[in-house]
Every structure is written in structure tokens, then in C-alpha cells.
C-alpha positions as CSV (number, residue, x, y, z in Angstrom):
1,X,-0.5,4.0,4.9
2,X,0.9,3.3,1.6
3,X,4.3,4.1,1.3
4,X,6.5,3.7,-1.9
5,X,10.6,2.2,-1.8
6,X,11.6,5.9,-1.9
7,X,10.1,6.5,0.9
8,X,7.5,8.8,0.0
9,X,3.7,8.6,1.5
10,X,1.8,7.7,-1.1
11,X,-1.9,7.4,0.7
12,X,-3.0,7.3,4.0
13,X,-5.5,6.8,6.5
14,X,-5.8,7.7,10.3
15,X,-8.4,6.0,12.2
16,X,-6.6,8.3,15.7
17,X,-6.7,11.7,15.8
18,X,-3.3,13.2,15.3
19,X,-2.0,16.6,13.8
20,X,-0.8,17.3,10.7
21,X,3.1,17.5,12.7
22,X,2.6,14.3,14.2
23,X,1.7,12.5,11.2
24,X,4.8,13.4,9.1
25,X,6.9,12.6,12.5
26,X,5.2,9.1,12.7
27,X,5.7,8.6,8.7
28,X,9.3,9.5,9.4
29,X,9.9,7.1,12.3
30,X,8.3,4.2,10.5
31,X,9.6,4.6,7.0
32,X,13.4,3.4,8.3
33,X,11.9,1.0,10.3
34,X,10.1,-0.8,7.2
35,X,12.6,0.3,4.8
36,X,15.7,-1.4,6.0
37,X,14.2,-4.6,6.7
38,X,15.5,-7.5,4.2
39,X,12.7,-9.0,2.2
40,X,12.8,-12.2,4.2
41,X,11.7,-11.7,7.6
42,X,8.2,-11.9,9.0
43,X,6.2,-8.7,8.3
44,X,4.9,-7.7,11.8
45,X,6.7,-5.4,13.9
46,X,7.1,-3.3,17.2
47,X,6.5,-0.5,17.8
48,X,6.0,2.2,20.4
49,X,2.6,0.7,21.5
50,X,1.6,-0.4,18.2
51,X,2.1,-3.5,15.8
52,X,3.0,-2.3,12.6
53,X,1.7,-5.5,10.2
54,X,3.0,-4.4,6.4
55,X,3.4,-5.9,3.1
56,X,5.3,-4.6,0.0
57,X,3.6,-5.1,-3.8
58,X,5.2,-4.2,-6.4
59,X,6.7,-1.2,-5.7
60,X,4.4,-0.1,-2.8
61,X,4.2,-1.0,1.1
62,X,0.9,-1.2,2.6
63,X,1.3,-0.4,6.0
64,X,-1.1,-0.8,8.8
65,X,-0.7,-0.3,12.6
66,X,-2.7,-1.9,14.6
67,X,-3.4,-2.8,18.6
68,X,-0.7,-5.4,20.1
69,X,-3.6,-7.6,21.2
70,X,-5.1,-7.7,17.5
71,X,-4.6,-10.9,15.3
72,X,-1.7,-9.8,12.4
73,X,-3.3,-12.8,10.1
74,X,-6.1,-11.1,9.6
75,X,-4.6,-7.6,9.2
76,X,-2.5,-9.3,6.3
77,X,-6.1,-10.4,5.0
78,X,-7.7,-7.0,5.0
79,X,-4.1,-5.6,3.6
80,X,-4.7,-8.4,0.5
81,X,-8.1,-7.6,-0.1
82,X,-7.5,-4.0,-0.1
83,X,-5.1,-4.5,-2.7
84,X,-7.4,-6.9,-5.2
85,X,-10.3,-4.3,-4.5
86,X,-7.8,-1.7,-5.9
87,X,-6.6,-4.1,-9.0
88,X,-10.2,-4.6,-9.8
89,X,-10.8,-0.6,-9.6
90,X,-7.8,0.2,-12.1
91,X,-8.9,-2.8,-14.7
92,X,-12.3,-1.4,-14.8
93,X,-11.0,2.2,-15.2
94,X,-9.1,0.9,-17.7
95,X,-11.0,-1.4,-19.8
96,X,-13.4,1.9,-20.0
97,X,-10.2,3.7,-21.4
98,X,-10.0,1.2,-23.9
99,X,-13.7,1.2,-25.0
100,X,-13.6,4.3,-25.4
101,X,-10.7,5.5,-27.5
102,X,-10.9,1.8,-29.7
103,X,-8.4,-0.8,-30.3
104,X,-6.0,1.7,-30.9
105,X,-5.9,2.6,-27.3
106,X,-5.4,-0.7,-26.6
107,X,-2.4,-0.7,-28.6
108,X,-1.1,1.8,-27.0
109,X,-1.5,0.5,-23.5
110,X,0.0,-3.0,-24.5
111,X,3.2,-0.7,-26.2
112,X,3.6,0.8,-23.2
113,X,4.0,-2.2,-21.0
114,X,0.8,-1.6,-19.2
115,X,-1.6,-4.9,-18.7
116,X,-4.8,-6.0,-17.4
């Protein structure tokens, strides 16, 4: 699940069947949970009969829940990669922006505070 500091469910993914009222009661018991915790302590945590393993980029929490016995290193792994394979997505997307409207466009990205 990706989950912005408001909050808000930006993405997710449910590898368990669950209804539609489920979900939003799950995304409302964990978003406290994650939300409240200082930016210092470990990112694993407890709960129900789940390990919730999350990381916070930028402005987004990647959030995964995973079995107790499963190893959380490698969760953090898969979170990381997830996140470079999405980097690499929105460079490409917009390096073909740029080719296509010019150095102009370019311009107009760097004005606008957006990098590569």
C-alpha cells in the first residue's frame, strides 16, 4: 500500500481476498499506527497477525504486510526496488516529455523544480 503523510491511500495491492469494506477498515487501522510513529524507530511492526514492514520516501509510505515468520530485510529490499523500478519509470516518461516538446520543455521542468 502506498500511503501519503495525509493519510490518504495512494495505491494499493491485495495479495488476500478482502471486500471493498474491509479494505478501507484495514487502511484506517493502520494509517494511525504508521502515522504517529517518530521517524526514528525501526520500521517493522505488529499487527493483528501480520507484520507491517514500511518505509516513508519522500512524501510517501510504502507499506507492506507480511506473514510473522517472513524475513522483514528482505521485505525492505523488495519495498527499495519497487521504488527505483518506479524512479526509473517516471525519468523515462519524462525524458520522452522532454524530447518531444524540445529544450523548451526542459526549461520548463527545471523552472518548476522538477529533476531527473
Amino acid at each position: 500500500m502506498l500511503m501519503s503523510r495525509q493519510g490518504k491511500v495512494r495505491l494499493a495491492k491485495w495479495y488476500q481476498t478482502y471486500s471493498q469494506k474491509e479494505r478501507l477498515k484495514v487502511a484506517k487501522e493502520i494509517t494511525p499506527l504508521i502515522l504517529a510513529r517518530p521517524l526514528k524507530l525501526c520500521n517493522f511492526l505488529d499487527w493483528k497477525n501480520l507484520k507491517l514492514i514500511y518505509r516513508r520516501y519522500a512524501s510517501l509510505y510504502f507499506i507492506c504486510g507480511v506473514d510473522v515468520s517472513d524475513n522483514e530485510l528482505i521485505t525492505l529490499e523488495i519495498i527499495h526496488e519497487f521504488v527505483e523500478v518506479l524512479d526509473r519509470c517516471a525519468l523515462q516518461s519524462m525524458e520522452a516529455l522532454l524530447r518531444r516538446k524540445g529544450r523548451v520543455g526542459y526549461w520548463g521542468w527545471v523552472e518548476w523544480g522538477v529533476s531527473a
